[in-house]
N, C-alpha and C positions, 0 to 999 in steps of 0.2 A: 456591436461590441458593447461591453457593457460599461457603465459609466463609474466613476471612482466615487467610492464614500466620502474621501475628503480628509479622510483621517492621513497624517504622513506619518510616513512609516520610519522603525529606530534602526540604527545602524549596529551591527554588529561590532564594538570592538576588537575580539579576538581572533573576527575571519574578513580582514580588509580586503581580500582579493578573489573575486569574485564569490561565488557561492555551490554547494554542493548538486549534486544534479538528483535529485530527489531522494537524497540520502544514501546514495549508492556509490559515491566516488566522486571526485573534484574537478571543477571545469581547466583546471589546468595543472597538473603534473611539475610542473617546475616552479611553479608560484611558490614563495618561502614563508609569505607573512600571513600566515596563517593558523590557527589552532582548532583541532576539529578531524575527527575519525572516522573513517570510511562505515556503512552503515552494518556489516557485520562483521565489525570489528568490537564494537561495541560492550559484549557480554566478556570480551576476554581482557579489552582495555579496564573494566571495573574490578576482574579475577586476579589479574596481573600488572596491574598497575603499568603499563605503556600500551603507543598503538603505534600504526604505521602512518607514518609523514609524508610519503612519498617519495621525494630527492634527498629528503634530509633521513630517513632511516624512521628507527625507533624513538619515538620520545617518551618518559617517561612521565605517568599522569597519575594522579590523586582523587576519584570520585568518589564524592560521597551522598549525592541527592540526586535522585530519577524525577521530576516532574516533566510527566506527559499530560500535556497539555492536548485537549480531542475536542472535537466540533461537533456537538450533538452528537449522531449515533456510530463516528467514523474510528477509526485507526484503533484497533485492537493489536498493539504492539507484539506484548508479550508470546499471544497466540500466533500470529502473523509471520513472525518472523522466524527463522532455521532455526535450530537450535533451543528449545524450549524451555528442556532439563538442565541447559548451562544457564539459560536465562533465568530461570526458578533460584537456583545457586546466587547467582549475581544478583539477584533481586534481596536476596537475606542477608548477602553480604553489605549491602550499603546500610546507614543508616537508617536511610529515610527517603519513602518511596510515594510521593502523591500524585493523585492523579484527579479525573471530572469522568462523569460516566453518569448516565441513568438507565443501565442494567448492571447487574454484579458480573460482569463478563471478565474474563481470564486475569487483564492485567490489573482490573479492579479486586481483585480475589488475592493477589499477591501484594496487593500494597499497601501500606500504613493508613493513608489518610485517602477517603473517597469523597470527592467534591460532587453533592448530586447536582445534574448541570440538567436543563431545558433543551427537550428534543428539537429539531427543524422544526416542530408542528405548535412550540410554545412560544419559538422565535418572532420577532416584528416582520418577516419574511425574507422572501431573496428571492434571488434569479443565475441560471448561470449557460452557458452552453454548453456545456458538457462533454467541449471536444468538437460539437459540428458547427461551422461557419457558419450554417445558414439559420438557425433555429436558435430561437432561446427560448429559455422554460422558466415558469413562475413557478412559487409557492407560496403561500399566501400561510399566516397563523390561522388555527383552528382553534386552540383554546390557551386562556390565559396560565400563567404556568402554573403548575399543580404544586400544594405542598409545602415546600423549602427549595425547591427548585430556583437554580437562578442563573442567567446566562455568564458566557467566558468573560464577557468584557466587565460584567459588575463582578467577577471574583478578581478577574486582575487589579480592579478600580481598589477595589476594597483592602488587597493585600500589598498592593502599593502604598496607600497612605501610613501601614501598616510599619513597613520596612524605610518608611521617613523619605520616600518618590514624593513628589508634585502629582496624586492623580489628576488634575484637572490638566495639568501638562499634556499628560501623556494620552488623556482622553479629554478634548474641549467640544467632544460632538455625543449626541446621545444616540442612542440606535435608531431609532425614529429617524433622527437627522439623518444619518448615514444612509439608512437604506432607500431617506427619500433624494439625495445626491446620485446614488447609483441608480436610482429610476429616470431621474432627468437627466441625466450625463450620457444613455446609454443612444447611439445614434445607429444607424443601418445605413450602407451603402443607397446612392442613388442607383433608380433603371438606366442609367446609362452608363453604370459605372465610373462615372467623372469626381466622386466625391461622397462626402455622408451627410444626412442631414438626421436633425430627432427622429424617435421612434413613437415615441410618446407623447400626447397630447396631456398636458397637465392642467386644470382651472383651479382658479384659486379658491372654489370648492374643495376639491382632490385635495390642496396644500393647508387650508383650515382643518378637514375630516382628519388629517394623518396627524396634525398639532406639530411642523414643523414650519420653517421658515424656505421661502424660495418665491421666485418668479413665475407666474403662469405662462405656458408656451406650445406654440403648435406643432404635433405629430403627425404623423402617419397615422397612428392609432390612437385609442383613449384609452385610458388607463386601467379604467371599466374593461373595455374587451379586452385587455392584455391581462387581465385579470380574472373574467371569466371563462376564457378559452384555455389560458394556464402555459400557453406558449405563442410565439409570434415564428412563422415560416417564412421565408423569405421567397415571393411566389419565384419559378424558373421557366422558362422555354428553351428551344434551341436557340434560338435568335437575341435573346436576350443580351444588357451590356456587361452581364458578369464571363459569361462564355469565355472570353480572352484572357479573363482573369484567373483564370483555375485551366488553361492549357501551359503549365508551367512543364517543362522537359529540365531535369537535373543535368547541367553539365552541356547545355543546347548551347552556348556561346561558345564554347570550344569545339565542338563539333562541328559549325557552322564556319569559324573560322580559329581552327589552334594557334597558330603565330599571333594571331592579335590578342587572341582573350586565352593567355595560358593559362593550363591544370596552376590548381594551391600544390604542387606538390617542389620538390627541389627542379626535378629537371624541366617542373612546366608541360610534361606528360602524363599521361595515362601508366602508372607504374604497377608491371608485373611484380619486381621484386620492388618491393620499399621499406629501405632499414629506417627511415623517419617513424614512420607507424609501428614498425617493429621496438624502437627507443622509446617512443612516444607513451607506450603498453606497459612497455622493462619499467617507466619511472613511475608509476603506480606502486609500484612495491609489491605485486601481490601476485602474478606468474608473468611469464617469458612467450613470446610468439614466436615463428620464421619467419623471415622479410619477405618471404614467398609463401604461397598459399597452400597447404596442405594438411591433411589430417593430423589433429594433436588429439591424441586418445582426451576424455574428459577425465579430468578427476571423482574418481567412485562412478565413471560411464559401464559401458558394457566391455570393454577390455576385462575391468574389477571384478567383474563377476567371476574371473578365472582365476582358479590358484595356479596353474600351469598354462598360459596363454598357446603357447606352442604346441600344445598337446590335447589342448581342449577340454584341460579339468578342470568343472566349476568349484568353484570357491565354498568359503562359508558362507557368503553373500550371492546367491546366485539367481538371482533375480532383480530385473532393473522396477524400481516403482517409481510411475507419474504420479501428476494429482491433479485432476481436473477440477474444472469449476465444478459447482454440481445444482442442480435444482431447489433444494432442501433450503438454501439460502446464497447469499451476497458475501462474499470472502466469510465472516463468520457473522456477521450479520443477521439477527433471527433466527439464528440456530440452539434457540434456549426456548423457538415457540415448540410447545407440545404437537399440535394438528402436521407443522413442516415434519416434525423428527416423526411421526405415524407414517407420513404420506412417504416421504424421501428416506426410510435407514440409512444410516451410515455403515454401510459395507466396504467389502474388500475384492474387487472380481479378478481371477485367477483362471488361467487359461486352464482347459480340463485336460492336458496333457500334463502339467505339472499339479494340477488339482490328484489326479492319479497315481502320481510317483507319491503324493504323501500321505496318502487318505482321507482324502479332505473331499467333500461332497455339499452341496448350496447349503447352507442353514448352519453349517458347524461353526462352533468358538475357533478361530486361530491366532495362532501368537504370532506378531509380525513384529521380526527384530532388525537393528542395526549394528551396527558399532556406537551408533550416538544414540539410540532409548528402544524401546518396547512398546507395543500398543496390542489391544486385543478385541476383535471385530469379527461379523457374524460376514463366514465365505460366502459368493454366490461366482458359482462355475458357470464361464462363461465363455464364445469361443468370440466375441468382440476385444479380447486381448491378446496376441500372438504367446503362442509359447517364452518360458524366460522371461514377461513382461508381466505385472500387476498392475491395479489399480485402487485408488480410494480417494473421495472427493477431500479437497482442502476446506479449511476452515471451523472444522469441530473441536466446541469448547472442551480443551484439556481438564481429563477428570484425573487428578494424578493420584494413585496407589500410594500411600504413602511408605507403606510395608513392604512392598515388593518393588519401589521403583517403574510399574508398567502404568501404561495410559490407558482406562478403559475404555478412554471416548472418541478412538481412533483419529487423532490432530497429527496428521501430516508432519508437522515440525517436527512431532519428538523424534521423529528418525531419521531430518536433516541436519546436517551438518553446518555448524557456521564455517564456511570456507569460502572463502573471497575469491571470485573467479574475474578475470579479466579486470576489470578496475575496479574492484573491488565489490559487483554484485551478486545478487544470494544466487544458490546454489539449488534451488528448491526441486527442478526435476534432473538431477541428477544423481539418484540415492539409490545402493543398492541394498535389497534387503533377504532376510528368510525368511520362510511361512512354513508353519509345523502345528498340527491337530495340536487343540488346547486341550492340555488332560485335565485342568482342573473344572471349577465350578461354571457349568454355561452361562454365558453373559445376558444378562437381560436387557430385554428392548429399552434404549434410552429415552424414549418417551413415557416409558413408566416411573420413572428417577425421578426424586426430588428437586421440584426446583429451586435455584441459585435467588432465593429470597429473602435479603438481610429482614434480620430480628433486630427492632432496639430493645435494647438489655434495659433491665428495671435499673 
């Protein structure tokens, strides 16, 4: 586990009760004291001035400033999220939209003010797990930051003293400090599973070279190999004293004995029907379940696709589109390198039985519509998608039309929907669309395109 920087963290005043489960919906449904919007509710709370509460309904709200705040090269909001062309809308409607970026990417492109910020690679370092128990990953700086660059915490520092904060309050540790706190904090289970001890062997070398303050102390490792290896594994066998530790069975205490260790549920069972979970979903605010288990067609699913369900006539919408991760890049991530967009295009694959009914054949323009936007990308007919089903990878930087409203650079979003499904999260593969030969001008390969490279004006 990794060890704490040291810094303590501020409390939200407007959301005292618990906190949002990664921007998707609220850890509890009946909590009142609260203020804060489920995460795609967002673009329509700024259009329309209220959002959903949850148990308390609609409330009505006032936004006037977007500051997305991003970690190095992470969270491309704008682009990222459903709904793209109401987000664009929402975005002009506010006053004042800033953000930290060091590429011009989608929601840098829409906003007032760009904060050029220092990549992972300019940063003092980190480490983190990334999800697996057993391993942790270093990264170490490569070069000092380039430019005008400068990290999140010296813009907070800076605009704090600005708006009359205490920044020394709110930051009494420097990055150095901090991420030599989270190196010696960070500790590793014992082989026998009984407890943890350090990871890292630190000398007061190591704590002189970094220029912070702290205790030398003994690890497992040095700091050096945690450093040049770039990650710490945690070795494993069968016999091992973690084994017991990771034979966790969900729900194994009721199983073993139910009368003693009852289900969390009302009757202390295993419940086929449960209106608790059914209530539990209702006070979300955002749809309805049956307390019993059975097919709820999806909103815009494959029902949608029919204008006549009964009869089997498809719609105007008559094809369901996913959107895969895709090779080309990391959700949109490096999708503005030239070599990615050569090697990976960003197409559109379409089963060759519906590639047939339209006259669409690998390499043509097609227009790919929604009810919620347009995009236009180069076919490739292919029989890895069943009939009635398309494809095209997420993540590509929105090049919007400004003339015609269509997205040349086929970005997934423009053609979902912001629609809150279950407790309020996105909607992303569930979108139906049409695909129809583009009569107009054939689109050119996006790595021939200008790239997204601010000019400073004389």
């Amino acid at each position: 586990m990794p060890g704490s920087s040291g810094l303590s963290s501020i409390s939200n005043p407007l959301f005292k009760a618990g906190g949002f489960l990664g921007g998707y919906g609220f850890n509890q449904p009946f909590d009142t004291d609260f203020e804060g919007c489920a995460y795609q509710e967002t673009y329509d709370a700024i259009l329309n001035g209220e959002y959903t509460a949850t148990v308390r309904g609609k409330i009505p709200c006032d936004i006037r400033c977007w500051w997305d705040v991003r970690e190095g090269s992470g969270g491309n909001v704008l682009n990222q999220s459903a709904g793209i062309l109401k987000g664009i809308e929402a975005f002009r409607k506010l006053e004042f939209v800033i953000t930290n970026d060091i590429v011009l990417s989608t929601i840098s492109k829409y906003a007032d003010i760009v904060l050029p910020a220092t990549s992972q690679w300019e940063k003092v370092g980190g480490f983190g797990s990334f999800g697996s128990p057993e391993v942790l990953i270093y990264f170490d700086q490569v070069v000092d930051p380039l430019y005008e660059a400068k990290d999140e915490m010296w813009m907070n520092y800076e605009i704090a003293k600005r708006i009359g904060l205490d920044a020394d309050e709110l930051y009494p540790l420097s990055a150095k400090q901090m991420h030599y706190n989270e190196l010696v904090g960070t500790v590793v289970m014992k082989e026998d599973g009984s407890g943890y001890e350090p990871l890292l062997t630190l000398t007061a070398e190591d704590i002189r070279e970094m220029g912070v303050e702290g205790t030398p102390q003994q690890g497992r490792i040095t700091l050096r190999e945690f450093k040049e290896k770039g990650c710490y594994q945690v070795p494993r066998s069968i016999d091992d004293g973690y084994t017991m530790m990771t034979r966790y069975l969900s729900g194994g205490a009721f199983r073993a004995d139910p009368e003693a260790n009852p289900a969390k549920t009302e009757s202390g069972k295993l419940e086929i029907y449960c209106k608790s979970l059914s209530d539990y979903i209702k006070a979300f605010g955002f749809i309805e379940v049956p307390p019993i288990a059975k097919h709820s067609p999806p909103i815009e699913g494959y029902e949608d696709t029919y204008a006549e369900w009964s009869n089997k006539v498809k719609g105007e919408y008559p094809i369901q589109m996913i959107n895969p991760h895709y090779l080309r890049r990391s959700h949109s991530v490096f999708d503005n390198v030239r070599q990615l967009r050569r090697a990976f295009p960003q197409e559109v694959w379409i089963n060759p039985i519906d590639a047939k009914e339209r006259g669409i054949k690998t390499g043509d323009t097609v227009l790919i519509s929604s009810q919620h936007g347009k995009c236009l990308r180069k076919a490739v007919v292919t029989t890895e998608y069943m009939p009635g089903v398309a494809g095209m990878g997420e993540g590509a930087w929105v090049e919007m039309d400004e003339e015609n409203g269509i997205d040349k650079a086929g970005a997934t979003n423009t053609l979902c929907g912001t629609i809150p499904t279950g407790q309020g999260e996105e909607p992303w593969n569930t979108t139906i669309v049409q695909i129809e030969k583009w009569t107009g001008e054939s689109l050119e390969a996006d790595y021939k395109w200008s790239q997204r490279i601010p000019v400073k004006e004389s």
